[in-house]
ZADO-1210 file (C-alpha; in nm, 4 decimals, padded with zeros to 6 digits):
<atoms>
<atom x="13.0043" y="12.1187" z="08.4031" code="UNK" pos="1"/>
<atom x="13.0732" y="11.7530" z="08.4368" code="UNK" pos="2"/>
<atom x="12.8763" y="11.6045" z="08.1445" code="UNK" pos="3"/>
<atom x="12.7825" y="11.6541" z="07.8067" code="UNK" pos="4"/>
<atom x="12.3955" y="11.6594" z="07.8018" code="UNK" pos="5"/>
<atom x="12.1716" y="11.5928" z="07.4611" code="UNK" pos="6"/>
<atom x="11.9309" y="11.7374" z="07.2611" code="UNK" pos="7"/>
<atom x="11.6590" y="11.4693" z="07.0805" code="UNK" pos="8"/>
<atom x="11.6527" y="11.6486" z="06.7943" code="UNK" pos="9"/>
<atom x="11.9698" y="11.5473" z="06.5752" code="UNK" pos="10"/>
<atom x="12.0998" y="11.4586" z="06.2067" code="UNK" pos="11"/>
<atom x="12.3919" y="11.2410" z="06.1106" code="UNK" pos="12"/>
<atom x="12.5068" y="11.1295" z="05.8098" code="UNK" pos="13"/>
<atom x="12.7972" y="10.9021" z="05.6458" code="UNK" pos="14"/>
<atom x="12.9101" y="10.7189" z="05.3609" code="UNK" pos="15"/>
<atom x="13.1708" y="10.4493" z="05.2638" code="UNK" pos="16"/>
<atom x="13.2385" y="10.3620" z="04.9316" code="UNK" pos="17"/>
<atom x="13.4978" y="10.1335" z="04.7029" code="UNK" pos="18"/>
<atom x="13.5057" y="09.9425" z="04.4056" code="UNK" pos="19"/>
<atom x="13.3067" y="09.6642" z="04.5403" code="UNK" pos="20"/>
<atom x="12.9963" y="09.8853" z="04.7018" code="UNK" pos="21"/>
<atom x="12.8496" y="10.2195" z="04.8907" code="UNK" pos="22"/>
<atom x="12.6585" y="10.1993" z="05.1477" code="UNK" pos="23"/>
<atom x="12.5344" y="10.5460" z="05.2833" code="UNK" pos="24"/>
<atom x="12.3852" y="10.6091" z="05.6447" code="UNK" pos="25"/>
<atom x="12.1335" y="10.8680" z="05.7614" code="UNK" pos="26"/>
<atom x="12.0392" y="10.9398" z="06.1672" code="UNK" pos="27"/>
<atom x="11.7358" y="11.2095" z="06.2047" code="UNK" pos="28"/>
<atom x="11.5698" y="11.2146" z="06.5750" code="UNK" pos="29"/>
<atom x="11.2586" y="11.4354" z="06.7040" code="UNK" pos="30"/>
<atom x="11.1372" y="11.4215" z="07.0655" code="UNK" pos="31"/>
<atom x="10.9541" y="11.1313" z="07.2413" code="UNK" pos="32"/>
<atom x="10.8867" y="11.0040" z="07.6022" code="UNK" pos="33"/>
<atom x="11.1543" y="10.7141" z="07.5533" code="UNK" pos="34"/>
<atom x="11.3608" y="10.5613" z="07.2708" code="UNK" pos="35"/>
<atom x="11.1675" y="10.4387" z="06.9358" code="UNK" pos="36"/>
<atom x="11.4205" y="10.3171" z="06.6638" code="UNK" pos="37"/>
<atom x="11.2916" y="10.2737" z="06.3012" code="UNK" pos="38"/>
<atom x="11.5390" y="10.1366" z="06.0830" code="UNK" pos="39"/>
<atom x="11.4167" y="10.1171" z="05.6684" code="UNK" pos="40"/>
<atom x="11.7000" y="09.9416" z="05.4826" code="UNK" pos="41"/>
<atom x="11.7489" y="09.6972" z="05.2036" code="UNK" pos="42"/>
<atom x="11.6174" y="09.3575" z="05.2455" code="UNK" pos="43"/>
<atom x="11.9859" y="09.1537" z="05.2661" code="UNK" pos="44"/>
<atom x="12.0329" y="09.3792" z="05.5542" code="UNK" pos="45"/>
<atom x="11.7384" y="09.2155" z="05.7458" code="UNK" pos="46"/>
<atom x="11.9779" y="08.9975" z="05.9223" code="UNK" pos="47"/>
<atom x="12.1804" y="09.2878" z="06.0643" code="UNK" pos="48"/>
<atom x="11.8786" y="09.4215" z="06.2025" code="UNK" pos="49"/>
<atom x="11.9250" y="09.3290" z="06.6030" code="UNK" pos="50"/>
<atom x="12.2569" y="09.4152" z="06.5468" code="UNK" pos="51"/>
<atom x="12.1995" y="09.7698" z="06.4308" code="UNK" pos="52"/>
<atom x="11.9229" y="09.8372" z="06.6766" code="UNK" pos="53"/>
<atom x="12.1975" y="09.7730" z="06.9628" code="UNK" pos="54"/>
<atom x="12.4351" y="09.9518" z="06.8174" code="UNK" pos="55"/>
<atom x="12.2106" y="10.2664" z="06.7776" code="UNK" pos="56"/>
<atom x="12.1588" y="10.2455" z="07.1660" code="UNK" pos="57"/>
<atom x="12.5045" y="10.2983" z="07.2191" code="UNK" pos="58"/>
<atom x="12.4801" y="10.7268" z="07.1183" code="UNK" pos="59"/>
<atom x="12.1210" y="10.7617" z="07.2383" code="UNK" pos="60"/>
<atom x="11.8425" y="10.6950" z="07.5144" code="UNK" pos="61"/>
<atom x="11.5889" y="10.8964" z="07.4361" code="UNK" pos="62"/>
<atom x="11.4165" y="11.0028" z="07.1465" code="UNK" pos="63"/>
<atom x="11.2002" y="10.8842" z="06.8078" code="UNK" pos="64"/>
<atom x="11.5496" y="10.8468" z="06.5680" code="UNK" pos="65"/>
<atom x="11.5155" y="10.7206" z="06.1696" code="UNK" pos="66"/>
<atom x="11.7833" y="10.5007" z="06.0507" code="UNK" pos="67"/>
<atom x="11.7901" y="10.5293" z="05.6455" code="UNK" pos="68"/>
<atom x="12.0302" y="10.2665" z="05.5119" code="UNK" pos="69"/>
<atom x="12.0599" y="10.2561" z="05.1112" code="UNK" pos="70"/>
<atom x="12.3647" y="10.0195" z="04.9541" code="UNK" pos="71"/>
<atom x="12.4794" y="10.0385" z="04.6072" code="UNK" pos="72"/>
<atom x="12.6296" y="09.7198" z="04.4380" code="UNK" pos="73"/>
<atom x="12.9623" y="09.7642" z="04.1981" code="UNK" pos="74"/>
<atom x="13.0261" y="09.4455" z="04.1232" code="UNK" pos="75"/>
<atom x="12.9272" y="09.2021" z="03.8840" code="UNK" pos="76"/>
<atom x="13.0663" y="08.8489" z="04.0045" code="UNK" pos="77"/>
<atom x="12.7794" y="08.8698" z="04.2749" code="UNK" pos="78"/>
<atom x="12.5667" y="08.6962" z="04.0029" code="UNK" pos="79"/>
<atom x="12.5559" y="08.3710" z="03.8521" code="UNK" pos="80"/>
<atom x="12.3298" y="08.2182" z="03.5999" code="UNK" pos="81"/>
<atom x="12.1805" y="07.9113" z="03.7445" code="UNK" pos="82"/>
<atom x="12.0454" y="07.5817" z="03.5595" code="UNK" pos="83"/>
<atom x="11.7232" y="07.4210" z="03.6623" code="UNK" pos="84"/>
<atom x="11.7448" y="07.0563" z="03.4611" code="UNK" pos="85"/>
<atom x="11.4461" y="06.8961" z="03.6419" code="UNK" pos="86"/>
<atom x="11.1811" y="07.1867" z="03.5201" code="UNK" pos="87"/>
<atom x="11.3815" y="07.1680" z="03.1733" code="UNK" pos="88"/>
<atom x="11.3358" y="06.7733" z="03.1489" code="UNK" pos="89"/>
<atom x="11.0193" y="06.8701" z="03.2397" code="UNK" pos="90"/>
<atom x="10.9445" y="07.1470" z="02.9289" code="UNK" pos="91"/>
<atom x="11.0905" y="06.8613" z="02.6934" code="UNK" pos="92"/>
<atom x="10.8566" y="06.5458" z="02.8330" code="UNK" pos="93"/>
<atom x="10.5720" y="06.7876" z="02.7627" code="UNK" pos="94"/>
<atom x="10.6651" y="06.9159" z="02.4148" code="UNK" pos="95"/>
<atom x="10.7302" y="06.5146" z="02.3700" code="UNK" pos="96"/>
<atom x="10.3738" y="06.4173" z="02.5079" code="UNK" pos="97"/>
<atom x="10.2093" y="06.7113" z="02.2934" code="UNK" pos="98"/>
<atom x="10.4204" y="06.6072" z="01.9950" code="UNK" pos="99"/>
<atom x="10.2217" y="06.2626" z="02.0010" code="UNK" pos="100"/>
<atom x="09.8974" y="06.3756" z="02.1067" code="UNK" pos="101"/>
<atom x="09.8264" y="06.6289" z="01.8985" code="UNK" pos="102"/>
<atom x="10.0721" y="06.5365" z="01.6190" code="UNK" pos="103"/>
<atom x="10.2314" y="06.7764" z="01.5333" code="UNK" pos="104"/>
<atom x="10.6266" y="06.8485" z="01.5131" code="UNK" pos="105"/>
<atom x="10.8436" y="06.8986" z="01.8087" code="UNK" pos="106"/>
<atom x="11.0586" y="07.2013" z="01.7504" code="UNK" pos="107"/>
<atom x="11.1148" y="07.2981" z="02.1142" code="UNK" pos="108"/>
<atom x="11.5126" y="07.3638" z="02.0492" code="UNK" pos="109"/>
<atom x="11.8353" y="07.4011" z="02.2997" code="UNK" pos="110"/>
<atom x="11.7736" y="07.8338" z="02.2523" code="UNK" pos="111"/>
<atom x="11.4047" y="07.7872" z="02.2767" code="UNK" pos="112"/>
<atom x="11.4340" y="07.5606" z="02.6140" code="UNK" pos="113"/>
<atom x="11.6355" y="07.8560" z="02.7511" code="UNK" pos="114"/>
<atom x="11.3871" y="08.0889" z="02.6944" code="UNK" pos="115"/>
<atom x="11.1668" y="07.9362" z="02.8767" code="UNK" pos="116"/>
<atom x="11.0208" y="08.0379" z="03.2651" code="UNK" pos="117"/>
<atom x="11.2544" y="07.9630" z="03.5382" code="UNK" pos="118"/>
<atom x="11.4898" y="07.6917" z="03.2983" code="UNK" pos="119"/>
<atom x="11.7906" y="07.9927" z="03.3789" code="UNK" pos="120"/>
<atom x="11.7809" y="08.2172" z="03.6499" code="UNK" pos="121"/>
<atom x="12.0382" y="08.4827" z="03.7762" code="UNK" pos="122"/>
<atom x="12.0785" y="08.4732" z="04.1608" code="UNK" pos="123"/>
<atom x="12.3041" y="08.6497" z="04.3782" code="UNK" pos="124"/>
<atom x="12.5409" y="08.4508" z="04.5114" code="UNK" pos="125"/>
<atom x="12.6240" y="08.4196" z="04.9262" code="UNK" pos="126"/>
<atom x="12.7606" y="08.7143" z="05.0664" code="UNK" pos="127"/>
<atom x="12.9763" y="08.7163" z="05.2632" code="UNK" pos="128"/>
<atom x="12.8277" y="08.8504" z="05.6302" code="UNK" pos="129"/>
<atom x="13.0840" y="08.9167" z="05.8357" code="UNK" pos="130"/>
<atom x="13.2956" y="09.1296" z="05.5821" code="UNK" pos="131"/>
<atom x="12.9278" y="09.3043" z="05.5051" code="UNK" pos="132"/>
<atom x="12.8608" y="09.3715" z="05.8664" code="UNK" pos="133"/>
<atom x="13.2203" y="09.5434" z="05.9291" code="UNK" pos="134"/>
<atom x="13.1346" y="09.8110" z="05.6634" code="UNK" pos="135"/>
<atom x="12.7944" y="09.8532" z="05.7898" code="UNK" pos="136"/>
<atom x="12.8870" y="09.8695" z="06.1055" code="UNK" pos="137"/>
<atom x="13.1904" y="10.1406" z="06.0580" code="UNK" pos="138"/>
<atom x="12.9473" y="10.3385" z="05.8425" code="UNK" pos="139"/>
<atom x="12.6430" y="10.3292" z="06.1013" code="UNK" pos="140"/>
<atom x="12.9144" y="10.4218" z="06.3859" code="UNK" pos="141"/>
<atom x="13.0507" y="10.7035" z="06.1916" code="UNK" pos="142"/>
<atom x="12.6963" y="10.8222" z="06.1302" code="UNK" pos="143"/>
<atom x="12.6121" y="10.7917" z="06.4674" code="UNK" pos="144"/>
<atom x="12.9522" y="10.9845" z="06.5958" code="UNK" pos="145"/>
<atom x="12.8055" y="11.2608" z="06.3302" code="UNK" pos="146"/>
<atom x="12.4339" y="11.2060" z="06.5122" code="UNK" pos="147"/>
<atom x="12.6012" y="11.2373" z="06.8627" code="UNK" pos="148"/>
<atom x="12.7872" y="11.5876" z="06.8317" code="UNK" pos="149"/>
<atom x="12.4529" y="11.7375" z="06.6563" code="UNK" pos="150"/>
<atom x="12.2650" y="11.6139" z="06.9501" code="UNK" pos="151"/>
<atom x="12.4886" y="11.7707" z="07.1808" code="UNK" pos="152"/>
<atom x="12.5701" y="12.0857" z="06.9955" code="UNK" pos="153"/>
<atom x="12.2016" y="12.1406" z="06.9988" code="UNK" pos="154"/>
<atom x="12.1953" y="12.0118" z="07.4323" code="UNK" pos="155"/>
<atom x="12.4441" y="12.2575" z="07.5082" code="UNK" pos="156"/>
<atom x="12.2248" y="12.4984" z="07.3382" code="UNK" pos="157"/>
<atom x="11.9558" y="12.4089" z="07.6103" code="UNK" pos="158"/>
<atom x="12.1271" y="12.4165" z="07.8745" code="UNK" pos="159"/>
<atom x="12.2169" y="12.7911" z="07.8113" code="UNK" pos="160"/>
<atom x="11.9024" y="12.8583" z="07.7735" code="UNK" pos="161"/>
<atom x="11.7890" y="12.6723" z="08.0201" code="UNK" pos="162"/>
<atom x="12.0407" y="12.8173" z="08.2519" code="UNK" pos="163"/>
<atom x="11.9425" y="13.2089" z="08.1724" code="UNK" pos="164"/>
<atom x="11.5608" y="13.1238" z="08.2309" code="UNK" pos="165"/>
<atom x="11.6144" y="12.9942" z="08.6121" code="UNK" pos="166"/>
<atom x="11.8222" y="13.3183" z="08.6860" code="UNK" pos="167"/>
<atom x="11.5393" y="13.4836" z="08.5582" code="UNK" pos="168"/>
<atom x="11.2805" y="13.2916" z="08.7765" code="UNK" pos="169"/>
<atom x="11.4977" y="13.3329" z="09.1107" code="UNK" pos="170"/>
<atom x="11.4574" y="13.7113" z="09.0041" code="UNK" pos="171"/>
<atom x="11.0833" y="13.7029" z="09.0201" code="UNK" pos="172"/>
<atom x="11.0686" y="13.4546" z="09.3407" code="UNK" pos="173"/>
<atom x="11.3000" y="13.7285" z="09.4975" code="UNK" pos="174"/>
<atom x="11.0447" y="13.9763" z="09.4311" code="UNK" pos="175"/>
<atom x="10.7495" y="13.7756" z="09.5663" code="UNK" pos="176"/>
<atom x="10.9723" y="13.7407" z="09.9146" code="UNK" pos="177"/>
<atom x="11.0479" y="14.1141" z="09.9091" code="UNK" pos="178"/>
<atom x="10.6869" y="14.2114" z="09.8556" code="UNK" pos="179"/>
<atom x="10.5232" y="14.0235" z="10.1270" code="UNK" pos="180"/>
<atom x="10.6502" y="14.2626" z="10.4373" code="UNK" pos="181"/>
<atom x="10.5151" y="14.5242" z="10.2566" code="UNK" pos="182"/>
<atom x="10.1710" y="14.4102" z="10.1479" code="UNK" pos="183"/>
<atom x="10.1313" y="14.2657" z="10.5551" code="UNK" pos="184"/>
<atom x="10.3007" y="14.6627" z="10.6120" code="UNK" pos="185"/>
<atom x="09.9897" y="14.8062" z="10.3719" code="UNK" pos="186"/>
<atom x="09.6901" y="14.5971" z="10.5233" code="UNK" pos="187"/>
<atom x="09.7875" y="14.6911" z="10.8768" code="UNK" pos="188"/>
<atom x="09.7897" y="15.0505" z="10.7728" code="UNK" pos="189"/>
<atom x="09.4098" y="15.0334" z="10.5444" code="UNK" pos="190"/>
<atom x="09.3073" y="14.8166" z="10.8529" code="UNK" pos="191"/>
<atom x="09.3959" y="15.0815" z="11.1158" code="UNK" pos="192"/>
<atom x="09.2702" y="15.3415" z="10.9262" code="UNK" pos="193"/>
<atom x="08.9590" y="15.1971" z="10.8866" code="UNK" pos="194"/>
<atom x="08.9208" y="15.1263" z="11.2575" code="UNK" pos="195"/>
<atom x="08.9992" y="15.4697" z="11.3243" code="UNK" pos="196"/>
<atom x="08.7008" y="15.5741" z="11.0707" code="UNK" pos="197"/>
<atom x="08.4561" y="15.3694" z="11.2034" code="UNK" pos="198"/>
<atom x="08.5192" y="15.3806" z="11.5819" code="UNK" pos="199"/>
<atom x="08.6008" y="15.7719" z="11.5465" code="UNK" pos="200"/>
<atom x="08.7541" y="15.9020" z="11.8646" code="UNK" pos="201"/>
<atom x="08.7044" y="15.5900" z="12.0360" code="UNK" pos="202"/>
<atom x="09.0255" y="15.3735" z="12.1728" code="UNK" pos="203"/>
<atom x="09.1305" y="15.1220" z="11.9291" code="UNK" pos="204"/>
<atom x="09.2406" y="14.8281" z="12.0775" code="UNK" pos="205"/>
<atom x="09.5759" y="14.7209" z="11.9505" code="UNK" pos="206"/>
<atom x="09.5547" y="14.3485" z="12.0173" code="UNK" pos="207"/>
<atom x="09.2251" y="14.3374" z="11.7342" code="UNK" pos="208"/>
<atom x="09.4693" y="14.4845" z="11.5296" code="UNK" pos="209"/>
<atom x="09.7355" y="14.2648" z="11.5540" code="UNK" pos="210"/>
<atom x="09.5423" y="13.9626" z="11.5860" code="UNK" pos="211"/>
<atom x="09.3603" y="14.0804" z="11.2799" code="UNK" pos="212"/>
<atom x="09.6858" y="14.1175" z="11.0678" code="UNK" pos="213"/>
<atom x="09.8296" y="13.8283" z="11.2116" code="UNK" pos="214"/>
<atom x="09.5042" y="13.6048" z="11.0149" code="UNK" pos="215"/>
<atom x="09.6120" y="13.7735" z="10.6992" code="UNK" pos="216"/>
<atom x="09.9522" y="13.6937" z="10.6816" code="UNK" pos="217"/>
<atom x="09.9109" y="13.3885" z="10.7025" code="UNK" pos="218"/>
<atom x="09.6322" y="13.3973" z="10.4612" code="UNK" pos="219"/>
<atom x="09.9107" y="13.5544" z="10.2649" code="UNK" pos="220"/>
<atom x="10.2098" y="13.4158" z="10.3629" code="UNK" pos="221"/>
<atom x="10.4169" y="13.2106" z="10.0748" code="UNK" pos="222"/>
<atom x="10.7479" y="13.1405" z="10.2797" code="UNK" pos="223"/>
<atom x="10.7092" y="12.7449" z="10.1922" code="UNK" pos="224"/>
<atom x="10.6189" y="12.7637" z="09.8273" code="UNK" pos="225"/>
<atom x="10.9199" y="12.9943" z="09.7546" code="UNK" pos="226"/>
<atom x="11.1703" y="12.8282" z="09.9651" code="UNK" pos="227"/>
<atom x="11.0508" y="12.5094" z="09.7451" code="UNK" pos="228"/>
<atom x="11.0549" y="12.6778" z="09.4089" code="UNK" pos="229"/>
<atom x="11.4289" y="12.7903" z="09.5348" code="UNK" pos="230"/>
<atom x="11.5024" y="12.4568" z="09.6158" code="UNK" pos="231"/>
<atom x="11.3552" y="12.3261" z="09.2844" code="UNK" pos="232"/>
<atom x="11.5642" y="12.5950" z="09.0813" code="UNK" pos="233"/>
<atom x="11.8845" y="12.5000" z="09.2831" code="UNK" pos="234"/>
<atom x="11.8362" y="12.1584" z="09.2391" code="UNK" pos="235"/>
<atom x="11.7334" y="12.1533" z="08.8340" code="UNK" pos="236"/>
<atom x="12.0661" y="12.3879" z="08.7655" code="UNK" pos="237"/>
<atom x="12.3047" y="12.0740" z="08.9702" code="UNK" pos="238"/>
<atom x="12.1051" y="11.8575" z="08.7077" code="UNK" pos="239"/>
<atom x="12.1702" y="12.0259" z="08.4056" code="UNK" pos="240"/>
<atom x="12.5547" y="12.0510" z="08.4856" code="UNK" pos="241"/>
<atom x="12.5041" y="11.6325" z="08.5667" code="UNK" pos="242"/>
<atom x="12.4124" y="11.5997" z="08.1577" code="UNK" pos="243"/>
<atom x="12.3510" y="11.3119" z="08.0252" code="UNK" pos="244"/>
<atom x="11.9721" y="11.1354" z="08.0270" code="UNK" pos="245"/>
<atom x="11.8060" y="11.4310" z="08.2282" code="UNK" pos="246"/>
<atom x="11.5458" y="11.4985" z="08.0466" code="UNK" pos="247"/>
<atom x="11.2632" y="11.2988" z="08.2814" code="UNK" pos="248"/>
<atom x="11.3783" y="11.4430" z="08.5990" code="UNK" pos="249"/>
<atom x="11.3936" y="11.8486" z="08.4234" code="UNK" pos="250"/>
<atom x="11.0313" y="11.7970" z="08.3507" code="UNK" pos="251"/>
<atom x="10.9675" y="11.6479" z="08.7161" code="UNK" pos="252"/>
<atom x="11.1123" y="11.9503" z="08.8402" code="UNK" pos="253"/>
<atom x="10.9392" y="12.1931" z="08.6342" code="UNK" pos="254"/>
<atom x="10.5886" y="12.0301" z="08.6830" code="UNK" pos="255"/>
<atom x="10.6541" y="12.1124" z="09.0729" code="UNK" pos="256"/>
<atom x="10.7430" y="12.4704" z="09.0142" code="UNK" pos="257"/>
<atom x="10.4782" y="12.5267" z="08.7876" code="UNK" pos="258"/>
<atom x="10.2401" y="12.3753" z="09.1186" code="UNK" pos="259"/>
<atom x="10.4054" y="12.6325" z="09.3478" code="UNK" pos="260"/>
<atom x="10.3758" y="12.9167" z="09.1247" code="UNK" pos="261"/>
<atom x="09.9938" y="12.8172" z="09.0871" code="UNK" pos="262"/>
<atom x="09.9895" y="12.8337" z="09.4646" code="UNK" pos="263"/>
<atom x="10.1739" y="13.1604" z="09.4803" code="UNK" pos="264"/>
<atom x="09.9500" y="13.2986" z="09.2327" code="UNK" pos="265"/>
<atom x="09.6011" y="13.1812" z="09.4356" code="UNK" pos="266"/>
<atom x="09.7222" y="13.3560" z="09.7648" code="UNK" pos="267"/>
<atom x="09.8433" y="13.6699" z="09.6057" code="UNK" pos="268"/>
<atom x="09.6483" y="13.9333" z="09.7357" code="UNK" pos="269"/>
<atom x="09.7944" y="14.2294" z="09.5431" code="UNK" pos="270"/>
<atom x="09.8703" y="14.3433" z="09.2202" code="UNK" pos="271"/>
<atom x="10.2198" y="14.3594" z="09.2331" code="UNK" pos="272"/>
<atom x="10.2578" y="14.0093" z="09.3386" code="UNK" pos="273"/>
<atom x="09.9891" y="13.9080" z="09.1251" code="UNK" pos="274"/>
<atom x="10.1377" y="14.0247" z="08.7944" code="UNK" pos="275"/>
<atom x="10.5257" y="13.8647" z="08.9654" code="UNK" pos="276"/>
<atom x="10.2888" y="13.5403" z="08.9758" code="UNK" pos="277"/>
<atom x="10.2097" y="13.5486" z="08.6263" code="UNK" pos="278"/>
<atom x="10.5424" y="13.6218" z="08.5327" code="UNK" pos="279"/>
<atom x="10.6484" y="13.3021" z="08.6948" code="UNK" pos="280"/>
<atom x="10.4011" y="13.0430" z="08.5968" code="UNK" pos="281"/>
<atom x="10.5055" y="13.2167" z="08.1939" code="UNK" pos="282"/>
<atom x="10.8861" y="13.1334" z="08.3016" code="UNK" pos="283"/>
<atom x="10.7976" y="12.7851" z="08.4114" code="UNK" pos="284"/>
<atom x="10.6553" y="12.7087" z="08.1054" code="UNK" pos="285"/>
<atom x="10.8973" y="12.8028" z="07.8916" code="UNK" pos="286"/>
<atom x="11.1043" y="12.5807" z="08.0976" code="UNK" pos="287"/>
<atom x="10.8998" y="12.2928" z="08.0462" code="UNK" pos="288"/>
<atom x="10.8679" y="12.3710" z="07.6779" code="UNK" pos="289"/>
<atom x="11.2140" y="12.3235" z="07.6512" code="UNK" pos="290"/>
<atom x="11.3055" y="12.0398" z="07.8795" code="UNK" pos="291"/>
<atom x="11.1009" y="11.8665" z="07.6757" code="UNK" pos="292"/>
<atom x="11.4053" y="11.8661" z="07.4375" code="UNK" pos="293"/>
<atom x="11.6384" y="11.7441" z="07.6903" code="UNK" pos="294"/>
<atom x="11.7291" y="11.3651" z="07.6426" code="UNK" pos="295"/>
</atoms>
């Protein structure tokens, strides 16, 4: 096998943490036609969020993944208590201007100014971006790593699965090949049989008979769907041992077997080859249920 193939269903997880901050990093992925990120995060990591998506691309193409980001602040210098003077001149040329209008005394003080709306205000200060980012990133990465191996664990999984199901289906398109001598075999024999019934001691002629079974073979006949669906099975195990971002071109290839098996099944004229039919469209299916997990 040349290639590691992927599952879309995966979980990763890490965490960094030091005396400054921990920032902790979830992956979870279910199935979908293409990629569809969704990262929920703190707001000061806004900024980071081109940056993430991309990086998220790296370790997967297909698939609806989460990205859960939650960061925990340790330190306290990230904080400073700001002055506002122009809204505080402003609180004390309004306590002034009340003072004489209504007049009454003034006794808007230094603690009392403090106290008021927006004269002191604690705001983070800058971070600092870059450092930010290289955790982040390390963390995501790690998760991601952790997100990767799940994803293939879970792939290689498939592919063994995948792998025992087509032996099982060139089984059953073995037995529709082996069957069809003997069906033409058994109409030939019913049909001269009948002839001799009906006609009783007359001369059958030979070339009726032939001609006749020669209609119903190839009524019958299902040399091109199987040497397709043979084709198809050969071709869908060389792209499961290619690996990685399959997954459209497994369910291409199981949509077509499933439409030879449905042919297969409409010319079966016997029981036998009937129930082998039904068998195979059941196979195909299960195929397609899974490749549907295949990135």
């Amino acid at each position: 096998m040349s290639d590691k193939i992927y599952s879309m269903t995966g979980f990763g997880r890490s965490e960094v943490q030091d005396e400054r901050r921990k920032i902790s990093v979830e992956l979870k992925s279910v199935n979908h036609r293409f990629l569809e990120l969704n990262v929920k995060a703190p707001k000061k990591f806004s900024v980071f969020e081109s940056k993430i998506r991309t990086l998220i691309k790296e370790y997967a193409q297909r698939g609806k993944i989460d990205v859960f980001i939650t960061y925990e602040d340790f330190t306290e210098g990230n904080v400073t208590l700001k002055y506002h003077p122009e809204l505080a001149k402003q609180y004390v040329h309004d306590a002034e201007e009340m003072e004489r209008s209504f007049s009454i005394p003034n006794d808007l003080t230094v603690s009392k100014l403090m106290n008021l709306p927006d004269v002191l205000t604690m705001e983070e200060q800058e971070m600092d971006e870059d450092e930010l980012w290289r955790d982040l990133e390390k963390v995501i990465r790690d998760a991601a790593e952790s997100f990767r191996t799940s994803r293939n664990l879970e792939g290689e999984n498939l592919r063994r699965d995948l792998l025992a199901k087509l032996d099982e289906l060139d089984i059953l398109v073995d037995k529709v090949i082996e069957r069809e001598p003997h069906i033409i075999a058994e109409y030939r024999q019913r049909l001269e049989e009948k002839a001799k019934e009906l006609l009783a001691d007359s001369q059958i002629e030979e070339s009726r008979i032939a001609a006749e079974v020669v209609l119903f073979a190839d009524k019958i006949c299902t040399d091109e769907e199987t040497v397709r669906l043979k084709s198809h099975i050969g071709t869908m195990r060389d792209t499961l041992a290619i690996g990685s971002g399959i997954g459209r071109k497994l369910d291409f290839l199981a949509q077509e077997m499933n439409r030879e098996a449905n042919t297969i099944l409409s010319k079966a004229n016997d029981l036998e080859t009937s129930n082998t039919g039904v068998d195979l469209k059941t196979g195909i299916e299960k195929i397609r249920e899974q490749v549907q997990n295949v990135e």
